[in-house]
N, C-alpha and C positions, 0 to 999 in steps of 0.2 A: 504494500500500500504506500501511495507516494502521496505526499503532503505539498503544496505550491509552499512558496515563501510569503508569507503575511507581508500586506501592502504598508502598515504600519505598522511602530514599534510596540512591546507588550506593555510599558508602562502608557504607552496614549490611548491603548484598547479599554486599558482598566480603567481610566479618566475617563474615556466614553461613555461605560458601561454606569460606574457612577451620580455621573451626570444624569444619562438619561433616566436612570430609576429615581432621582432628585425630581425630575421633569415631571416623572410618574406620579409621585408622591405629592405634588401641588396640587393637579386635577383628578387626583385621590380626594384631596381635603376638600376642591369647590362640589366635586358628588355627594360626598357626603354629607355637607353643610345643605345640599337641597333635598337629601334623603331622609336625614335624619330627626326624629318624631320631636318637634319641642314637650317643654313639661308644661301643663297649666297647673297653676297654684293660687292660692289667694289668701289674705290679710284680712283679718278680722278682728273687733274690738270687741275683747268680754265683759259678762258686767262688772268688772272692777274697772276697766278700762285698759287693760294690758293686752299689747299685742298678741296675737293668735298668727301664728304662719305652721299652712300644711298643704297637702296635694291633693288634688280633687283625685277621686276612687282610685285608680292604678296608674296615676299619669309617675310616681314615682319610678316604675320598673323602666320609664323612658332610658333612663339616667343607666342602666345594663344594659338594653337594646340598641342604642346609641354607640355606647360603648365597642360593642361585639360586632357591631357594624361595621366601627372603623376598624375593626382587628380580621374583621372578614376581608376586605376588602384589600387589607397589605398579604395578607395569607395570600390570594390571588394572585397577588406580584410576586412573592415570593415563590410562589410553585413555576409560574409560567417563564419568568427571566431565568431564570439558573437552564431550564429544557432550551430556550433560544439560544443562549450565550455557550452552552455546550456546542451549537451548530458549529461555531468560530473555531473551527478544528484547532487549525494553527495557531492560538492561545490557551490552552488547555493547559491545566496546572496551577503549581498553587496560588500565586499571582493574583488568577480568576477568581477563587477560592475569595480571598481577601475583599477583591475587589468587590463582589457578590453579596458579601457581610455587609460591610463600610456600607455598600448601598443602597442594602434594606432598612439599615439604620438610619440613613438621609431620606430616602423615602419617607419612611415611619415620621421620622422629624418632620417633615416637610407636610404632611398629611394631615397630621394634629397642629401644626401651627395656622396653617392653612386654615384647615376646618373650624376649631376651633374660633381663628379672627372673623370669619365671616357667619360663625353662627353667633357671637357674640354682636355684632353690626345688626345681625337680623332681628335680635332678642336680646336689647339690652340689658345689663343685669338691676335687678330691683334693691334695693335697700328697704329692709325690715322698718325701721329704723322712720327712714322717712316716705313710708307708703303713704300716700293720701288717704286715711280713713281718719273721721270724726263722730262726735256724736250724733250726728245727721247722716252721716254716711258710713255704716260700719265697715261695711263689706269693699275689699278691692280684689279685682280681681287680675293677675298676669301672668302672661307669658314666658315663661324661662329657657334659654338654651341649654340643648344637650351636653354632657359633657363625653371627651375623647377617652379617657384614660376611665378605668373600671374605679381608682380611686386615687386623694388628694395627694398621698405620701410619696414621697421621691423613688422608694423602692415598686409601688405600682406602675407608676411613669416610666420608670426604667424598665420592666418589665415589658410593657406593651411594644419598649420600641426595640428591645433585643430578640423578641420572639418570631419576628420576621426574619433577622438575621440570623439566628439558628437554622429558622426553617430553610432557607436558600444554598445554607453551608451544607445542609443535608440533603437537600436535593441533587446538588453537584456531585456530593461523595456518593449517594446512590447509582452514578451515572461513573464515576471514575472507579471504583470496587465491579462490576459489573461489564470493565475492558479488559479484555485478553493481552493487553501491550502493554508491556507497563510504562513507555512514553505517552500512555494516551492517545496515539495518533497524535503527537503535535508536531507540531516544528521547532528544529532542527529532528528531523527523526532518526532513534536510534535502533542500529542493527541490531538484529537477533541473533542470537549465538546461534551455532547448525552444529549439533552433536552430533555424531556417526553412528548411525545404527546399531542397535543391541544385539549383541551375537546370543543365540539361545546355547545354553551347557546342558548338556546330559549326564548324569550321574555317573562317573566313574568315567568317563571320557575329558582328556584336559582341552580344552578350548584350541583351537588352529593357533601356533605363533607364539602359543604361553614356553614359560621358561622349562615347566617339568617334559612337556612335548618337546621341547629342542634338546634337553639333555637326554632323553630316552634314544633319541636318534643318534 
């Protein structure tokens, strides 16, 4: 199997590759931002007069389905770029590997930032605090954006955006464990050794050429 010489170099294929799942991850975040369920909630005054904030019947679970949305949606990336970027014979290798990561991780980034600002545009956030309710008007009611990440803590947010890049790095090495070559078919491709046929031995007979057959002679 003969491999062409890549038209560019492997460090600018990897920059490509990142780039474009970067690219990806933007118009990840405007889909989702038109996909994704806002919460209705609303502000009410009890009779002591102390705010009241809750969610009308199950608009809370928005805030998971939201969520899993946008974690579906890089899943999707993640599965389908690693099967493309495998095509790129003549870049195969760790490199890619790397590159593959790095850029499910920009994606993810780019997705949630994305999305997030423009659901945040769409649905601005309310303040408890200073909702218009009075004694003439108890009730308020609003809109709230979805949120990206399943929850607020640093180790959630990190989660959601490395699990793409896991998923990508695996799909690659599913695709590299599963080649007979062990250059992958890339380029520079390396030869294969060509061992010399196995001679069959029968018991008690020494093989053509062996040392006990030339000293019997």
């Amino acid at each position: 199997m003969t491999v062409d010489p890549p038209r560019i170099g492997r460090a600018r294929a990897a920059v490509f590759v990142m780039a474009g799942m970067t690219a990806v991850g933007v118009v990840l975040g405007v889909l989702w931002a038109w996909l994704a369920p806002p919460v209705h909630g609303v502000v009410a005054l009890n009779r002591s007069g102390e705010r009241v904030h809750t969610y009308l019947g199950d608009e809370a679970d928005h805030f998971f389905v939201a969520a899993f949305l946008m974690l579906g949606l890089l899943w999707v990336v993640s599965v389908v770029t690693p099967v493309l970027v495998w095509q790129w014979r003549a870049h195969r290798g760790p490199l890619m590997v790397a590159a593959l990561s790095l850029g499910a991780a920009l994606s993810a980034s780019a997705a949630a930032g994305v999305g997030a600002l423009l659901a945040v545009m769409r649905h601005p956030a309310v303040d408890i605090d200073t909702a218009p309710v009075s004694a003439d008007d108890r009730v308020y009611y609003f809109t709230q954006a979805p949120s990206v990440f399943f929850g607020p803590t640093p180790w959630q947010m990190a989660a959601s955006l490395l699990v793409p890049a896991a998923t990508a790095a695996l799909v690659y090495a599913l695709f590299a464990v599963s080649t007979a070559r062990d250059d992958l078919g890339a380029y520079p491709p390396v030869e294969q050794p060509v061992y010399p046929p196995a001679v069959p031995v029968v018991a008690g007979v020494p093989p053509e050429g062996s040392a006990v057959e030339s000293g019997e002679r």
